[in-house]
MDTraj code that builds the backbone (N, CA, C; nanometers):
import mdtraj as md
import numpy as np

residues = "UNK UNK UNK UNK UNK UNK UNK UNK UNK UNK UNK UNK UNK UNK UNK UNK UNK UNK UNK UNK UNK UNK UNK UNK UNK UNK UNK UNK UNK UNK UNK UNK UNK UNK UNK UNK UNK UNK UNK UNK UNK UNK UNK UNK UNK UNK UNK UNK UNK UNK UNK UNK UNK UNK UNK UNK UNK UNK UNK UNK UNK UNK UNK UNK UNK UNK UNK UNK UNK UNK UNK UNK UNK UNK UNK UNK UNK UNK UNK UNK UNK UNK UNK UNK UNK UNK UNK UNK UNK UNK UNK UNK UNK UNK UNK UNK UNK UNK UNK UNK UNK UNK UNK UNK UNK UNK UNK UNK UNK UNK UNK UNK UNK UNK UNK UNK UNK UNK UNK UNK UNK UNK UNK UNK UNK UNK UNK UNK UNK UNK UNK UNK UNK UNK UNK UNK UNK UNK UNK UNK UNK UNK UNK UNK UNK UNK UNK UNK UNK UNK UNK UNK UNK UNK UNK UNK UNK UNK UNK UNK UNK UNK UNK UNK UNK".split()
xyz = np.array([
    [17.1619, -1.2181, 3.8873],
    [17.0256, -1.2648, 3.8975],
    [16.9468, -1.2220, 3.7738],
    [16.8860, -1.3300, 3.7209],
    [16.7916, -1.2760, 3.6217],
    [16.6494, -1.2221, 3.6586],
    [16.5893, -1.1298, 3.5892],
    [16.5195, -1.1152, 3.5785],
    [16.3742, -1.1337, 3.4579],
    [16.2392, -1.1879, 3.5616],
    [16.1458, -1.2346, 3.4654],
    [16.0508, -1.1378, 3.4334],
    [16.0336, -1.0559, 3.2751],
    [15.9448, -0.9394, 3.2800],
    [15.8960, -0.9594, 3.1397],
    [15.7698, -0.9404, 3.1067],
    [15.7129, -0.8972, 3.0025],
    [15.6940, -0.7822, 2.8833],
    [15.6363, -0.8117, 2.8036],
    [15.7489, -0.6608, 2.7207],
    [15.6364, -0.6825, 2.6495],
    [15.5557, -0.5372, 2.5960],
    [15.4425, -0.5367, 2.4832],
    [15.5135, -0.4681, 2.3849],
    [15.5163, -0.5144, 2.2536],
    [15.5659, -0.4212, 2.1231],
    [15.4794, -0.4217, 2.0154],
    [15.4722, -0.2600, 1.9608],
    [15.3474, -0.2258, 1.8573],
    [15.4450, -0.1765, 1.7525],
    [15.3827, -0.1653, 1.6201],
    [15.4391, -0.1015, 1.5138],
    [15.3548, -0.0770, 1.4112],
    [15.2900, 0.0417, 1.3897],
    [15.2158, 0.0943, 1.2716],
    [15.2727, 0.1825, 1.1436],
    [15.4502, 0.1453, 1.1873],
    [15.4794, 0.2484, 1.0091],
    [15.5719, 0.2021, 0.9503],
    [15.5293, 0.1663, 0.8133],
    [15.6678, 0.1074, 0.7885],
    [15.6577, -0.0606, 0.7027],
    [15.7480, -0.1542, 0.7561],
    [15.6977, -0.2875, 0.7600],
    [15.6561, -0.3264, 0.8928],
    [15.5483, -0.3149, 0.9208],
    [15.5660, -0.3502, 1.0563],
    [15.5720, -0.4709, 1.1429],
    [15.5940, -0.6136, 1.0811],
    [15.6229, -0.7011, 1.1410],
    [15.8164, -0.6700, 1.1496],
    [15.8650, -0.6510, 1.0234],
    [16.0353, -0.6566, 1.0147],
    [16.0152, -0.5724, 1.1234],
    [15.9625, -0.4487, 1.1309],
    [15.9896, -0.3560, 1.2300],
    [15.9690, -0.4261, 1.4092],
    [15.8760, -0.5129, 1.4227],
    [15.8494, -0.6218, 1.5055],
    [15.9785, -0.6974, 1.5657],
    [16.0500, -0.7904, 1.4591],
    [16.1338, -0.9149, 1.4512],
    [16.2731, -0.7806, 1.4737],
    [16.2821, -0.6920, 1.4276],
    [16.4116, -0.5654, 1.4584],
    [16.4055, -0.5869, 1.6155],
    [16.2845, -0.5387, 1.6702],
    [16.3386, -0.4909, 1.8234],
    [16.3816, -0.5879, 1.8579],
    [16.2862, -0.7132, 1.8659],
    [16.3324, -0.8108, 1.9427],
    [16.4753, -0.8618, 1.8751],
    [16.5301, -0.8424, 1.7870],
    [16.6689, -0.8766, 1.7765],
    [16.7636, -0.7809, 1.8531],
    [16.7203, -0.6559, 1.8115],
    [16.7909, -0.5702, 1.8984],
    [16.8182, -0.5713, 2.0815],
    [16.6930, -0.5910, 2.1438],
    [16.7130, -0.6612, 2.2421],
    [16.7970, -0.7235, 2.2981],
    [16.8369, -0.8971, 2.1877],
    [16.9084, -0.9925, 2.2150],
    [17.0503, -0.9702, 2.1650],
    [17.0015, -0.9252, 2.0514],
    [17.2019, -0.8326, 2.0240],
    [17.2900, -0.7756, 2.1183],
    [17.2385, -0.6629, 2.1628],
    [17.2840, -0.5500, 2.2117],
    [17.2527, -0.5959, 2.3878],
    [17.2315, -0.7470, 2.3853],
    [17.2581, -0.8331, 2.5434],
    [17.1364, -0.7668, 2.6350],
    [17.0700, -0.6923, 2.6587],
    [16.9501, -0.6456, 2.6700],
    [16.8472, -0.7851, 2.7513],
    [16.7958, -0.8466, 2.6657],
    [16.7168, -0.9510, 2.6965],
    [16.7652, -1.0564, 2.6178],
    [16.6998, -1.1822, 2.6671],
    [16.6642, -1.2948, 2.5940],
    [16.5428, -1.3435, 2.6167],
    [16.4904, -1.3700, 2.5211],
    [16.3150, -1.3999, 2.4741],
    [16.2630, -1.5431, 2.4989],
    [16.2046, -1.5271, 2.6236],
    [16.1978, -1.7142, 2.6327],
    [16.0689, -1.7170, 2.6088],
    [15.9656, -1.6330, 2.5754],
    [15.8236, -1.6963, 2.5091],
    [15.7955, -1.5953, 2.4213],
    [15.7381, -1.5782, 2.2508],
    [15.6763, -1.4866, 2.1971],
    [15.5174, -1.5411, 2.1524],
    [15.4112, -1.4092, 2.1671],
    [15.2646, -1.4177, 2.1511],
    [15.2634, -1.4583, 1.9803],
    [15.1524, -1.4492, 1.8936],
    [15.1448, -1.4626, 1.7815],
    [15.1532, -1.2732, 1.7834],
    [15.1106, -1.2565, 1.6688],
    [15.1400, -1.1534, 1.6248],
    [14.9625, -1.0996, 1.6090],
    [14.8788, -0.9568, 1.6459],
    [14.7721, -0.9602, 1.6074],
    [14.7702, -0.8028, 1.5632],
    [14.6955, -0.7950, 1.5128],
    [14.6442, -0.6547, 1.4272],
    [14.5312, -0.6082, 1.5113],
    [14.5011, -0.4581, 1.5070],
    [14.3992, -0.3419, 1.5901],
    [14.4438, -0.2445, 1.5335],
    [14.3348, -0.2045, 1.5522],
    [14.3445, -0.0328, 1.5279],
    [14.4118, 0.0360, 1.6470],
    [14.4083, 0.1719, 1.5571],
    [14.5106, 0.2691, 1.6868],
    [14.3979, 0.2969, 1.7631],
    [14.4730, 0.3251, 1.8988],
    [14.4499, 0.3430, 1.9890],
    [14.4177, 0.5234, 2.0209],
    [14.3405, 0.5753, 2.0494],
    [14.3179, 0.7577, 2.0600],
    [14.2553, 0.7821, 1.9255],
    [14.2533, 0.8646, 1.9456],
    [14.2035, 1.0170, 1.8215],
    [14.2667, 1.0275, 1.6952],
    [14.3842, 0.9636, 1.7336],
    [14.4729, 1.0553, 1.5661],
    [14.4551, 0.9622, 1.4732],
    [14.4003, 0.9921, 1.4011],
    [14.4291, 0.8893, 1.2024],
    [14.5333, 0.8382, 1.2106],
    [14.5501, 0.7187, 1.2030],
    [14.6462, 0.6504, 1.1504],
    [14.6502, 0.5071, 1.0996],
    [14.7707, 0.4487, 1.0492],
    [14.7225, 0.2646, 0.9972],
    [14.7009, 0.2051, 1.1491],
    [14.6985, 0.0781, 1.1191],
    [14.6756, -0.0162, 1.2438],
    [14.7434, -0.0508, 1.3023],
    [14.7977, -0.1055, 1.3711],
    [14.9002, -0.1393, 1.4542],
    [14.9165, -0.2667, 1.4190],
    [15.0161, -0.3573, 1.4635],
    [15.0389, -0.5083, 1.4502],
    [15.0719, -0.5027, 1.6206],
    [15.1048, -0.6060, 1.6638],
    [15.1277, -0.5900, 1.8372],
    [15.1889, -0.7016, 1.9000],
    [15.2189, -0.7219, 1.9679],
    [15.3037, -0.8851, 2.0334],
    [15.3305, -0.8386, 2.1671],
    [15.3273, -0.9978, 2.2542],
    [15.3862, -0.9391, 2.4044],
    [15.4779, -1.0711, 2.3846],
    [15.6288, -1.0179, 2.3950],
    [15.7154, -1.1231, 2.4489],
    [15.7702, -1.1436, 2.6302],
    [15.8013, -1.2589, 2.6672],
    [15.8334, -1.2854, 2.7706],
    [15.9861, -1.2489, 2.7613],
    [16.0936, -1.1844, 2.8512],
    [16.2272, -1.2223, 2.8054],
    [16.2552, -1.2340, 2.9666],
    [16.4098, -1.2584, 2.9846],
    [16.5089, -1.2662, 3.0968],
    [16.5970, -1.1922, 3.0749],
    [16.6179, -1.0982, 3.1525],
    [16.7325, -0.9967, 3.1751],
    [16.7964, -0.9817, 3.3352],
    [16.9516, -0.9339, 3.2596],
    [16.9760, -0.9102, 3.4193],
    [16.9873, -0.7884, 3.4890],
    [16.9202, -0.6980, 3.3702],
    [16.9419, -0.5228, 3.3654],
    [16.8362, -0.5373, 3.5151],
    [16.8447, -0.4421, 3.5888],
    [16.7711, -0.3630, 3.6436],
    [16.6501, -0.2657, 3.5751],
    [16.5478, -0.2523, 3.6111],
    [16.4093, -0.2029, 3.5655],
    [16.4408, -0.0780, 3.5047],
    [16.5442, 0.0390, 3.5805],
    [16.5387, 0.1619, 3.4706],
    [16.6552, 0.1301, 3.4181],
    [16.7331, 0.0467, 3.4083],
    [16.8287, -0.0081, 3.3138],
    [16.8060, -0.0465, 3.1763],
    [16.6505, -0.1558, 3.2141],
    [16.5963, -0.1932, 3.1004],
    [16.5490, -0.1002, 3.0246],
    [16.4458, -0.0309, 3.0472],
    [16.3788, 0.1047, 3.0506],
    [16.4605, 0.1848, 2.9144],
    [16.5523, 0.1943, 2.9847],
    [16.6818, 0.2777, 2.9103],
    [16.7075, 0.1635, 2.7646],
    [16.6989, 0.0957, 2.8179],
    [16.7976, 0.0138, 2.6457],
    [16.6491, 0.0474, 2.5758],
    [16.5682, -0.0125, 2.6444],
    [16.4145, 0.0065, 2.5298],
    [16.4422, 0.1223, 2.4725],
    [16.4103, 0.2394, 2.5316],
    [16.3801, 0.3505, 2.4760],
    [16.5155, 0.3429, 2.3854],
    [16.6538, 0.3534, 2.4244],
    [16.7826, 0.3358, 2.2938],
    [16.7122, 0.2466, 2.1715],
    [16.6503, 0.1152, 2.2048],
    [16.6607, 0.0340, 2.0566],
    [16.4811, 0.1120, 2.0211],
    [16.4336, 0.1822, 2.0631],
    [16.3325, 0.2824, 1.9554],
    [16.3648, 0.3756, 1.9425],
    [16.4901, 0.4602, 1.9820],
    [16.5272, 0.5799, 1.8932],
    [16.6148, 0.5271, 1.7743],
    [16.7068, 0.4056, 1.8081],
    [16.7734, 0.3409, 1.6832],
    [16.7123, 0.3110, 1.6097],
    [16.5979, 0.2621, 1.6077],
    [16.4479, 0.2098, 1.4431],
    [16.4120, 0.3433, 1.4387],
    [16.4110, 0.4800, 1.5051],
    [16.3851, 0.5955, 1.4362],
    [16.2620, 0.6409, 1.5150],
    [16.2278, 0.6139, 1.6194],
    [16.0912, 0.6428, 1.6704],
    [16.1391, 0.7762, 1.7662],
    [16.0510, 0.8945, 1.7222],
    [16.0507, 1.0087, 1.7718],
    [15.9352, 1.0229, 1.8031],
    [15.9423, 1.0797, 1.9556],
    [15.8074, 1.0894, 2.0289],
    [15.7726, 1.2103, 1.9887],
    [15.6588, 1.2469, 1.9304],
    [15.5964, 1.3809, 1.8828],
    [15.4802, 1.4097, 1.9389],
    [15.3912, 1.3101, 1.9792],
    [15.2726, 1.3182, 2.0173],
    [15.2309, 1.1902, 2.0872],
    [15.1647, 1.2050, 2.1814],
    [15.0625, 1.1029, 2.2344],
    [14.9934, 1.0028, 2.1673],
    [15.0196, 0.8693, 2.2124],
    [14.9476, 0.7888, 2.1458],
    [14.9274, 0.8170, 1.9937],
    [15.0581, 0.8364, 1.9222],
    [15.0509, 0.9323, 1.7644],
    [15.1308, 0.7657, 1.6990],
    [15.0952, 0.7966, 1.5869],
    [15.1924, 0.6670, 1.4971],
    [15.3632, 0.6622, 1.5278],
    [15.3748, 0.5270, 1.4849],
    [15.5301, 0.4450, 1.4899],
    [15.5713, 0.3977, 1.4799],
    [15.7098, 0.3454, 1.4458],
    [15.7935, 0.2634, 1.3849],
    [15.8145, 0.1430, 1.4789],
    [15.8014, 0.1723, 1.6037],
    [15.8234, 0.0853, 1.7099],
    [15.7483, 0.1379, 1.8444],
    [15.7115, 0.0662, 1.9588],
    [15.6864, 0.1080, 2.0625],
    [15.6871, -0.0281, 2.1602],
    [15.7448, -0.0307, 2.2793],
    [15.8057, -0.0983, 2.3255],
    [15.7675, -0.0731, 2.4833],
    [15.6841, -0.1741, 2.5726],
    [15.6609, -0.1238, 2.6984],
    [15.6904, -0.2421, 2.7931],
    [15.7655, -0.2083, 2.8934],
    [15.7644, -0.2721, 3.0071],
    [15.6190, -0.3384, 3.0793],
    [15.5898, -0.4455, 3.0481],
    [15.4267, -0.4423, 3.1129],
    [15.4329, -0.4625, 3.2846],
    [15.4771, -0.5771, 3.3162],
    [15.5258, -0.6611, 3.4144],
    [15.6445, -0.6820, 3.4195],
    [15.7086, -0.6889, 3.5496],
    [15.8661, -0.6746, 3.5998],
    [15.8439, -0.8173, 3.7362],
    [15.8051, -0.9524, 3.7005],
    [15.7677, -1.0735, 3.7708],
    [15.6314, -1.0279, 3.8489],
    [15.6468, -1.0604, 3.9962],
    [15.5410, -0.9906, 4.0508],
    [15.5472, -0.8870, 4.1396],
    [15.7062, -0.7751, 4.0837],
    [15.7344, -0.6850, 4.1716],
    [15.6136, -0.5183, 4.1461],
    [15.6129, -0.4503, 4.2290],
    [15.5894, -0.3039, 4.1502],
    [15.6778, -0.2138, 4.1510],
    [15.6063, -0.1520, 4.0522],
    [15.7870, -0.0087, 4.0353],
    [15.6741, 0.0785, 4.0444],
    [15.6847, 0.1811, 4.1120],
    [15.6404, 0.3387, 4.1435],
    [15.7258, 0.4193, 4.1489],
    [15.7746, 0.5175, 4.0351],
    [15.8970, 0.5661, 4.0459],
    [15.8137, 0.6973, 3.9243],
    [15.9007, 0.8223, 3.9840],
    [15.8898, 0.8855, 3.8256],
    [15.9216, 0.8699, 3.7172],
    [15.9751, 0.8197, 3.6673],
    [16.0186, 0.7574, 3.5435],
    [15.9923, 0.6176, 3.5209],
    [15.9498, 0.5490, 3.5729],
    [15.8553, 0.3868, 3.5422],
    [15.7514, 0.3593, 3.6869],
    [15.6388, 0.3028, 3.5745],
    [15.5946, 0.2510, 3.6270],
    [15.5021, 0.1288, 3.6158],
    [15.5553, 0.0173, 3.6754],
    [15.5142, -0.0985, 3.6516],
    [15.4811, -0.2107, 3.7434],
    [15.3140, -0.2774, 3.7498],
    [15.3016, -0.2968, 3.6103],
    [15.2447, -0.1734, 3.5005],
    [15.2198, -0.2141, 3.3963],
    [15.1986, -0.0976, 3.3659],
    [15.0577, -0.0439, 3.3709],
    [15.0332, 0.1089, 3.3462],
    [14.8877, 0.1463, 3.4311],
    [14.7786, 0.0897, 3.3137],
    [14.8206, 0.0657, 3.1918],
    [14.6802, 0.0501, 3.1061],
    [14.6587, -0.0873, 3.0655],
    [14.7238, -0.1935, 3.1343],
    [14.7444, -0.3051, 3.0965],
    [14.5964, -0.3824, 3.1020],
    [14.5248, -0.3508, 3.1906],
    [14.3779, -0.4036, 3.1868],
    [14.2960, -0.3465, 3.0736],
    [14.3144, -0.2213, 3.0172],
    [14.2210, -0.1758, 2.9506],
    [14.2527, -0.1197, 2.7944],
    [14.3386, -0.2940, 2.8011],
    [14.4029, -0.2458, 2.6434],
    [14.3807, -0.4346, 2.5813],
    [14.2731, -0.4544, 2.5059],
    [14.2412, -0.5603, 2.4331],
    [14.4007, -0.6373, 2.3343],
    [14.4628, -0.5000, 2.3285],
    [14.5934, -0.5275, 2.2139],
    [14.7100, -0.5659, 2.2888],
    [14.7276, -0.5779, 2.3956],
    [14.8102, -0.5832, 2.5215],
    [14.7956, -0.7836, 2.5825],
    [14.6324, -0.7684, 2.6379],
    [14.5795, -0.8657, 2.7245],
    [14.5625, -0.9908, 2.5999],
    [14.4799, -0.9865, 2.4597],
    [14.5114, -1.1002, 2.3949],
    [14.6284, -1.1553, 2.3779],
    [14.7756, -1.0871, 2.3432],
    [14.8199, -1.1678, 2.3497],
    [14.9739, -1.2149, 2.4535],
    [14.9079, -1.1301, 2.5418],
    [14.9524, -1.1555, 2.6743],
    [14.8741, -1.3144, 2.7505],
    [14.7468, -1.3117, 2.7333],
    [14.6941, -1.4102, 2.7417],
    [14.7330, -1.5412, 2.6969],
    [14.7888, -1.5320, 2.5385],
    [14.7759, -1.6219, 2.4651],
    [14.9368, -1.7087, 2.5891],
    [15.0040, -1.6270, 2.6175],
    [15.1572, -1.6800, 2.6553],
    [15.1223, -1.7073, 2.7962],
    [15.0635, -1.6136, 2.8700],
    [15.0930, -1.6384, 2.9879],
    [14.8852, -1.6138, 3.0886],
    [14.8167, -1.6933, 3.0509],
    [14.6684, -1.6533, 3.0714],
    [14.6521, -1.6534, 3.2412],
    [14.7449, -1.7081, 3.3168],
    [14.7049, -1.7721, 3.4640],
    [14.8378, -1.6568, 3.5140],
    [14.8879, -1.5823, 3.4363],
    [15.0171, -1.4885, 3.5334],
    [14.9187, -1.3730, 3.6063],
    [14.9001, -1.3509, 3.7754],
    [14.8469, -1.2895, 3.8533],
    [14.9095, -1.1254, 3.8391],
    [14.8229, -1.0189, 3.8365],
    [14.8235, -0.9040, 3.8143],
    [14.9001, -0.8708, 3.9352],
    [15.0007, -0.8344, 3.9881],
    [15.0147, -0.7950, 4.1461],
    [14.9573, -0.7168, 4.1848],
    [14.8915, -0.5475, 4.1197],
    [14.8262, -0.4851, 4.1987],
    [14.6437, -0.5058, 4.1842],
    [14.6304, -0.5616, 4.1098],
    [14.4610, -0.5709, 4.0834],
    [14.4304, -0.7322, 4.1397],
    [14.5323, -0.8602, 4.1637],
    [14.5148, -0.9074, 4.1911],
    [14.3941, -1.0319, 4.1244],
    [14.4237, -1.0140, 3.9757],
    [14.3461, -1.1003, 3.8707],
    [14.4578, -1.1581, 3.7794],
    [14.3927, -1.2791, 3.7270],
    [14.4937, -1.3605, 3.6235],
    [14.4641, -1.2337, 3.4811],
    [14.5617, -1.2732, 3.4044],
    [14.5440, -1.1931, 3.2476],
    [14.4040, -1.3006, 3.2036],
    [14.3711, -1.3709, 3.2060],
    [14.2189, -1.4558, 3.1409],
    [14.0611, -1.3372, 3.1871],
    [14.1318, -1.2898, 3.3738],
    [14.0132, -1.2765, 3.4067],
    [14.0560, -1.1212, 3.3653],
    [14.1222, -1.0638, 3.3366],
    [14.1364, -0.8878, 3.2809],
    [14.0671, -0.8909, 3.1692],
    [14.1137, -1.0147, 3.0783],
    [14.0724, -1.0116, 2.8836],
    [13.9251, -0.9819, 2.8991],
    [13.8662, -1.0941, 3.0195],
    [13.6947, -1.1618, 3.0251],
    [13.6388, -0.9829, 3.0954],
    [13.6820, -0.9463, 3.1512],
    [13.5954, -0.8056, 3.1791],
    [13.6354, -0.6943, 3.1092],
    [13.7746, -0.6497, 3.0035],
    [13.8184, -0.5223, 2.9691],
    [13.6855, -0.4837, 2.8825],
    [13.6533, -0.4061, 2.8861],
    [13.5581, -0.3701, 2.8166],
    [13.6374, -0.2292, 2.6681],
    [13.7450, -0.2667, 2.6118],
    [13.8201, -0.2328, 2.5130],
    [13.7373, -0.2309, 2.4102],
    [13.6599, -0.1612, 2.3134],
    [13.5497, -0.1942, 2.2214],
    [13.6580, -0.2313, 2.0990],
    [13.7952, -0.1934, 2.1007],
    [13.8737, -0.2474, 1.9526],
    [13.9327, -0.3899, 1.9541],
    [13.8590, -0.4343, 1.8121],
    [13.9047, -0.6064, 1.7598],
    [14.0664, -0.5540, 1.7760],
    [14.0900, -0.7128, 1.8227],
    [14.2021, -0.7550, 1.7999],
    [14.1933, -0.8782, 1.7004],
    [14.2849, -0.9053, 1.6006],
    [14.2171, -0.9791, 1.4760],
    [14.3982, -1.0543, 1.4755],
    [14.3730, -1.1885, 1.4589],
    [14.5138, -1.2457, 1.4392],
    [14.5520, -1.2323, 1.3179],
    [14.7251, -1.2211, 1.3293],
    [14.8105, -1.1495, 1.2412],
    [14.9015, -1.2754, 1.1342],
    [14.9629, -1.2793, 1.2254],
    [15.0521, -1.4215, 1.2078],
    [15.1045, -1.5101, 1.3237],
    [15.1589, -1.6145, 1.3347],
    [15.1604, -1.7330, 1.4198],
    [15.2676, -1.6508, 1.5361],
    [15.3958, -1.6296, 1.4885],
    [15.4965, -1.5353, 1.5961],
    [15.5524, -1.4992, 1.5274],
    [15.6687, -1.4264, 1.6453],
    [15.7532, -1.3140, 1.5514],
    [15.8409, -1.4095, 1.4959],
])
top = md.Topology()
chain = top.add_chain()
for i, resn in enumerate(residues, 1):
    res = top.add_residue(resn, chain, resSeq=i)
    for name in ("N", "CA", "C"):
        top.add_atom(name, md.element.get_by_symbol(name[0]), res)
traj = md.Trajectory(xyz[None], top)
């Protein structure tokens, strides 16, 4: 059985679109996913406290037949393979890679949880989550991604990047 889940990916070091077009190959390489819709690509600033460049950002749609901490697991493998070492919170990276939505199931688990908790109150997430999928229903808040974008009150531009990955 496949599975239908959404996937947000950021990258502020480096090249960060190649660093972009990497995961999602890695993904489809290494049998992981296959990508049946990608957002355009948009630029923001970081997110928290720490100095750093901007982010670039994308939400792809894929189909997998992994199981949720299955998936979980390859993600985190194809961002330690691009080199991403977690050092700090919301700190700069080569890659970052999140489970947003898993169809319209929820996962409450210690180790995932999805959908994911900041998905309403992240402008860099919801544009271009929007752009792919604007009418997909939140399961636990119970709003389309149009009506999350129209109230997040996120004060950081999201500024378009390029067309897709």
């Amino acid at each position: 059985m496949t599975n239908n889940v959404f996937l947000s990916l950021g990258s502020n070091l480096g090249d960060r679109m190649a660093n972009l077009r990497l995961a999602v190959s890695l993904l489809y390489r290494q049998g992981y996913a296959v990508t049946t819709q990608s957002s355009g690509v948009y630029e923001t600033a970081a997110w928290g406290d720490i100095p750093q460049p901007d982010f670039l950002n994308a939400v792809i749609q894929v189909e997998t037949v992994l199981e949720p901490i299955a998936l979980m697991e390859a993600v985190l493998a194809v961002e330690r393979q691009m080199g991403r070492v977690r050092t700090q919170k919301w700190g700069p990276r080569t890659i970052d890679i999140d489970i947003l939505f898993w169809g319209e199931t929820v996962i409450a688990t210690e180790r995932l949880t999805v959908p994911h908790p900041y998905v309403q109150d992240r402008r860099f997430i919801l544009k271009p989550l929007k752009e792919i999928a604007p009418d997909f229903m939140h399961p636990v808040l119970l709003q389309t991604i149009e009506n999350l974008w129209s109230s997040c009150i996120d004060p950081l531009e999201v500024r378009g990047y390029s067309e897709r990955l």
